[in-house]
N, C-alpha and C positions, 0 to 999 in steps of 0.2 A: 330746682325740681322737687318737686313731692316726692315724698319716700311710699316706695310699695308697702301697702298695706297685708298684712297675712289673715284677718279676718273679715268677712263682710258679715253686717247683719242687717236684716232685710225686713224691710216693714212696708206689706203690702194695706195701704190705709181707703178709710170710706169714712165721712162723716164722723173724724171721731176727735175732732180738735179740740175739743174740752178737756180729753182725757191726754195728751197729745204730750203735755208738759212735764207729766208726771215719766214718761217714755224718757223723752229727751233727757231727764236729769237723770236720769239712771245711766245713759248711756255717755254722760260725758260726767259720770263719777264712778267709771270704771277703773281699775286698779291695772289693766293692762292697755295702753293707749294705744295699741298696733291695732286699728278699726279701721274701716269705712262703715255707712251706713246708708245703704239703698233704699228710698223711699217712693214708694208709687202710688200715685194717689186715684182714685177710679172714677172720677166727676165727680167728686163733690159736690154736694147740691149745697151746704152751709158755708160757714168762714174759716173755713180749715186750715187751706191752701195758706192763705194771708198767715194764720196765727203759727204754721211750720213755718215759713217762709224768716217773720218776723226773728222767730225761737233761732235756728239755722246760721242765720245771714252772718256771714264773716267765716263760717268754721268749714271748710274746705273736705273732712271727713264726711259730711252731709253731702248727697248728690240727691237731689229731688224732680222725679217727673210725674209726667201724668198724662192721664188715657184720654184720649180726645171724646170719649163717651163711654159708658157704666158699661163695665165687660164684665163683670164680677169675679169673685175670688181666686178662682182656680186660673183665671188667665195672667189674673194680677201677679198674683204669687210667680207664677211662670213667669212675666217680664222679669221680676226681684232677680232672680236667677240669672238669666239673661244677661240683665246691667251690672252683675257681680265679676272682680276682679280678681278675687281670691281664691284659696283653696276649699278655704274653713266658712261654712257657711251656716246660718243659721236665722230663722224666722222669731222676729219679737213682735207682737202685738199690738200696735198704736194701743190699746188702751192699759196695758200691762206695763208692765218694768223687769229691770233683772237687777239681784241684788251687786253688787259692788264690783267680786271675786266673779261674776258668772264667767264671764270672757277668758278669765287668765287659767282657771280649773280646769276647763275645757278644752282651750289647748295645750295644759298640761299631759291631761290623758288623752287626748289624740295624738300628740308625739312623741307619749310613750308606747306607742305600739303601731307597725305599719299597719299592722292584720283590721287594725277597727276601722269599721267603716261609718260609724255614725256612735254620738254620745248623748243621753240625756238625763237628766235631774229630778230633783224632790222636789216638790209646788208646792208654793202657797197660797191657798184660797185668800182675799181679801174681801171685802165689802167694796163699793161703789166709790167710796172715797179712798180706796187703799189700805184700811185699818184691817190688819191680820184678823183672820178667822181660825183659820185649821189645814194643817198640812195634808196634803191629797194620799192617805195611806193606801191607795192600790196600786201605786209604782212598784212594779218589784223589776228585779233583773231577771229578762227573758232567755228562754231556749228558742234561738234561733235555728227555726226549721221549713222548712215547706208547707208545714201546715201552721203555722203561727201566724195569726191574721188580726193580732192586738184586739182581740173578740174576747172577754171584756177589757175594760182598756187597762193597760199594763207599762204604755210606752206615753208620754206625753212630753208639756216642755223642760226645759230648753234641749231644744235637737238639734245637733249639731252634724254636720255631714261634709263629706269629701266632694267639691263638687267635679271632682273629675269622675267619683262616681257616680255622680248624677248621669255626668253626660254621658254614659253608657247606659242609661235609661231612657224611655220614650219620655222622660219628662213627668214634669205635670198636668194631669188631665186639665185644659183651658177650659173646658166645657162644667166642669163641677162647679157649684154654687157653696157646696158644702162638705165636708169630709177630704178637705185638701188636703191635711196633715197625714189624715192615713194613710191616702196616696202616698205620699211621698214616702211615706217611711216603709210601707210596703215592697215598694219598687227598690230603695235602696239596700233594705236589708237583704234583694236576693244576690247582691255581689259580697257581703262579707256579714261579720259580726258587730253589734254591739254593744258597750258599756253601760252601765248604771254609773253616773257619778252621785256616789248616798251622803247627798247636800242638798238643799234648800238654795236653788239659782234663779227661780222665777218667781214672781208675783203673776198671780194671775186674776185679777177681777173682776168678778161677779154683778153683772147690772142686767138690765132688762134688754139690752139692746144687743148682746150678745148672741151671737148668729146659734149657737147652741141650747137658747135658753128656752122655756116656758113655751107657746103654738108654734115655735122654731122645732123645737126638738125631732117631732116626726119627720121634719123634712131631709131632718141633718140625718136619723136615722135609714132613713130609705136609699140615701146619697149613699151612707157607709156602708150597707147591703149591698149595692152596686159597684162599689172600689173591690168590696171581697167576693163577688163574683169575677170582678173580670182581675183578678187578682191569680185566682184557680182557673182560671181558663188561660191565663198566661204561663204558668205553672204546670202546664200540659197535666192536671190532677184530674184523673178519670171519677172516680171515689172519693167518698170519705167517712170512714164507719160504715162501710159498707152498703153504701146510700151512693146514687146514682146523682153528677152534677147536674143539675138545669141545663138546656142549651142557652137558655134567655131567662133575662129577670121576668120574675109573674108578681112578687111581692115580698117586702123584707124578711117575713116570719120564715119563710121555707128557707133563704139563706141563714137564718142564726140559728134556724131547728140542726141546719147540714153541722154546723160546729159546736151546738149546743152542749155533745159531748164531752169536750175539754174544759167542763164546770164538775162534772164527776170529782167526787173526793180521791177516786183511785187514782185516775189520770192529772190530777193537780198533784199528790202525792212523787208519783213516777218524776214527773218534770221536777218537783225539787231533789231526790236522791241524781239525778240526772246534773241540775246545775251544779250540787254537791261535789260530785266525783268528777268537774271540768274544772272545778274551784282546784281540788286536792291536783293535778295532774296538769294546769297550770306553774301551781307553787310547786312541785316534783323539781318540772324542768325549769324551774330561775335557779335551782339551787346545786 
C-alpha cells in the first residue's frame, strides 16, 4: 500500500510542456518527500500531455488528469483542489519551479502553529530560461483584516493553505480566467492568519505567455477588480473611507479608487506599528 501523503501540490497546466521539465525537477529534488502532485491539464492543444506523461511514468507521487475541453483556469485550479488528498496544499506553476527546502519550510511553519491558516514566501523573478533576475521586494507580512484585499500585491507564491479551510469556502471562482490566486487567498484568509516565510521558495518566470503579462495585464486587472468587489460584498462591508460600495462592477478604476487609500504614507505607517506590537505580544506570550 502507498503511504498517505501530508502534502499536495497542484498544478493546474495549459500549453506549457516546454517549460514542464524544469517544474518536474524541482519537485522530485525536494528535500521533504512526503508529496503528491496533482496535475490537470485543460486541453492542450500542443504535446504537453505526451511530454508530462513521458517525464511522470513510473513515479506514483504524480496523478495526472485532464479536462475533456478548455475550461480555463479558475475551474482548472478548482478540480487541483478537488483531486487533493491532503491537508497542506499548495499551487505550483507548470512553468515555475520551487527551490529544494520549499516543501519542508512550509510545513515546518504550518505545524508550528494551529492558528495559521495559509503560508507564503520571497520570489524569484527569473528570465524565460530560468536564469535569476531579482527577488520580488513587495512581499511583506500582512495585517490581516477585512479590509486587506492584497491591493497592491503583498501576498504572492508559494501559498500554502489548509484545505480543510478551503472547504469552508465557496471555493474557487470556476468562472475566472484570471486573478485565481487572489481568489483564493481572499477567501482563505477570512477563517484565520497568515505567515510570511522570509525565504526565497519560488522561481517564478517571466516569458510572454504568461497570463499576467504585456495585452494580458488589463484583462487580469479587471478579473482582480471583480474578486475585490465581490470580496466586500461577501464581507457584508457597507463602506470604505467613507465612500459608498458599488452594488455591481461598472469598471476597475472605481474599485482600486474605493481602496486607493491604503497607499497613503499615514495608513502604510499605522499597519506597520500595528504588525510591530503583534510581532512584540506574540514573543510576550512564548516566553
Amino acid at each position: 500500500m502507498t503511504p498517505m501523503k501530508t502534502f499536495s501540490v497542484l498544478i493546474a497546466h495549459y500549453n506549457n510542456g516546454k517549460y514542464f521539465k524544469d517544474c518536474y525537477a524541482s519537485l522530485i529534488s525536494q528535500t521533504s518527500g512526503d508529496w503528491e502532485a496533482i496535475i490537470v491539464d485543460d486541453a492542450s492543444t500542443d504535446d504537453s500531455v505526451e511530454i508530462i506523461k513521458k517525464l511522470i511514468d513510473g513515479d506514483d507521487r504524480f496523478r495526472l488528469y485532464q479536462n475533456p475541453e478548455n475550461k480555463g483556469c479558475g475551474f482548472t485550479k478548482r478540480k487541483c483542489v478537488d483531486y487533493a488528498t491532503t491537508d497542506f496544499c499548495a499551487f505550483l506553476d507548470p512553468d515555475d519551479a520551487l527551490f529544494p527546502d520549499a516543501i519542508a519550510c512550509s510545513l515546518k511553519k504550518m505545524n508550528s502553529d494551529e492558528g495559521i491558516v495559509a503560508t507564503y514566501s520571497q520570489v524569484l523573478f527569473c528570465d524565460r530560461d530560468l536564469n535569476p533576475l531579482n527577488v520580488f521586494k513587495k512581499i511583506k507580512q500582512i495585517n490581516n483584516n477585512r479590509l486587506f484585499f492584497n491591493c497592491p500585491i503583498q501576498m504572492f507564491h508559494f501559498f500554502v493553505f489548509r484545505r480543510r479551510i478551503y472547504l469552508k469556502t465557496s471555493g474557487i471562482n470556476p468562472e475566472l480566467k484570471a486573478a485565481v490566486d487572489q481568489d483564493l487567498y481572499l477567501k482563505i484568509l477570512e477563517y484565520g492568519d497568515t505567515e510570511l516565510i522570509k525565504k526565497v521558495l519560488y522561481k517564478y518566470r517571466l516569458h510572454s505567455g504568461g497570463i499576467s503579462q504585456n495585452d494580458k495585464k488589463e484583462y487580469a486587472k479587471s478579473e482582480f477588480a471583480k474578486v475585490i468587489l465581490e470580496t466586500i460584498h461577501r464581507r457584508g462591508i457597507k463602506q470604505i473611507n467613507q465612500q459608498n460600495i458599488p452594488t455591481s462592477y461598472n469598471n476597475s478604476e472605481e474599485i482600486f479608487q474605493l481602496i486607493d487609500y491604503q497607499n497613503y504614507p499615514v495608513v502604510r505607517l499605522k499597519t506597520k506599528i500595528i504588525l510591530v506590537l503583534k510581532r512584540m505580544i506574540q514573543t510576550l506570550e512564548k516566553t
